[in-house]
N, C-alpha and C positions, 0 to 999 in steps of 0.2 A: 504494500500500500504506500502509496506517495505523500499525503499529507490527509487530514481529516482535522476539524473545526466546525466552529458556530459562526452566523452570522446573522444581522437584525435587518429585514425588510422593513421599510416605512413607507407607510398607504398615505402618510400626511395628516394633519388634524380634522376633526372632522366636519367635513362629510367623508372627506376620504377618498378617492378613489378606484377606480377597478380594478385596475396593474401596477405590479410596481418592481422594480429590480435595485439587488444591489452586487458591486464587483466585488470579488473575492481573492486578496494577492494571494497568490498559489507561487510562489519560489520554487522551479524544479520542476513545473506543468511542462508538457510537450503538448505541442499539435496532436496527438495520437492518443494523449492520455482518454481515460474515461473519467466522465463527473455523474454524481449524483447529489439531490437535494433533499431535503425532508421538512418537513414543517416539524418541530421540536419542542414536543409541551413542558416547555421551563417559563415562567411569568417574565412578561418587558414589563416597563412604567404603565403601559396602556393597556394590556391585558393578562387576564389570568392561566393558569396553567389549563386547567379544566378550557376556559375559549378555546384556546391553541387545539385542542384535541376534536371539539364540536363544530369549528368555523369550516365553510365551504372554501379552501384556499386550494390551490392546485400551485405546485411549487416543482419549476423543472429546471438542473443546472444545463445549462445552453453551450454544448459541447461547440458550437459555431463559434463564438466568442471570445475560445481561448489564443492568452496572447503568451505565446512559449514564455517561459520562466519569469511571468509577470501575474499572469490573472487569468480569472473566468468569471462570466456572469451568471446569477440565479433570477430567474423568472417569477414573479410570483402573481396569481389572478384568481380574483373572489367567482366564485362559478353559480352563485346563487341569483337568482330570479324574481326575489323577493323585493316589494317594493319598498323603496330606502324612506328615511323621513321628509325626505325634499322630494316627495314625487311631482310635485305641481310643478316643479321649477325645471322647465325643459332648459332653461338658459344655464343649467349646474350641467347638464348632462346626462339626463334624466329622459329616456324616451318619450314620446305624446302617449306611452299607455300608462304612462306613469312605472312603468317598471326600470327598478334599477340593480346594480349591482357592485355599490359601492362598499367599499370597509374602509374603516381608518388605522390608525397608529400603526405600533410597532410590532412587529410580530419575529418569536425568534424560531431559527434555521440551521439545521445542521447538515454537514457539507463533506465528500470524502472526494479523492480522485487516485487515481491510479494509473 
């Protein structure tokens, strides 16, 4: 195994939005290496460990994006349907059926590559 760590996505304050990425220096990454990501139920500032386990988040490390012995990116996108509190407001980004699929804060990520 090459390296393995944590890392905190942030969706921003809230309302939040629907995607969000953070890089990850990876020292010793190669073009070839493999990544993977996980969503990580340990508490950030902004949510609890229990969230982390129940939130709709789909989190993929982005094997496209690695920069040899610098870095790679983690993806990370709320998949839920559900309509947020600001549905009325198409001007936040909020479809006209009022559905949205925003989340906010910070959310923690654990990370391996090889």
């Amino acid at each position: 195994m090459g390296a393995a760590g944590t890392a905190i996505v942030d969706f921003g304050a809230f309302p939040g939005q629907s995607d969000a990425s953070v890089t990850v220096s990876a020292p010793g990454i190669s073009i070839s290496s493999l990544v993977e990501a996980w969503i990580l139920p340990e508490a950030t500032a902004d949510h609890s460990s229990d969230e982390h386990t129940v939130e709709t988040l789909t989190v993929k490390a982005d094997r496209s994006t690695i920069v040899a012995n610098t870095s790679f990116v983690i993806r990370a996108a709320n998949t839920s349907q559900l309509a947020d509190l600001s549905a009325m407001n198409t001007a936040q980004g909020v479809d006209k059926n009022g559905m949205g699929g925003r989340i906010y804060g910070q959310w923690k990520l654990g990370w391996v590559w090889d």
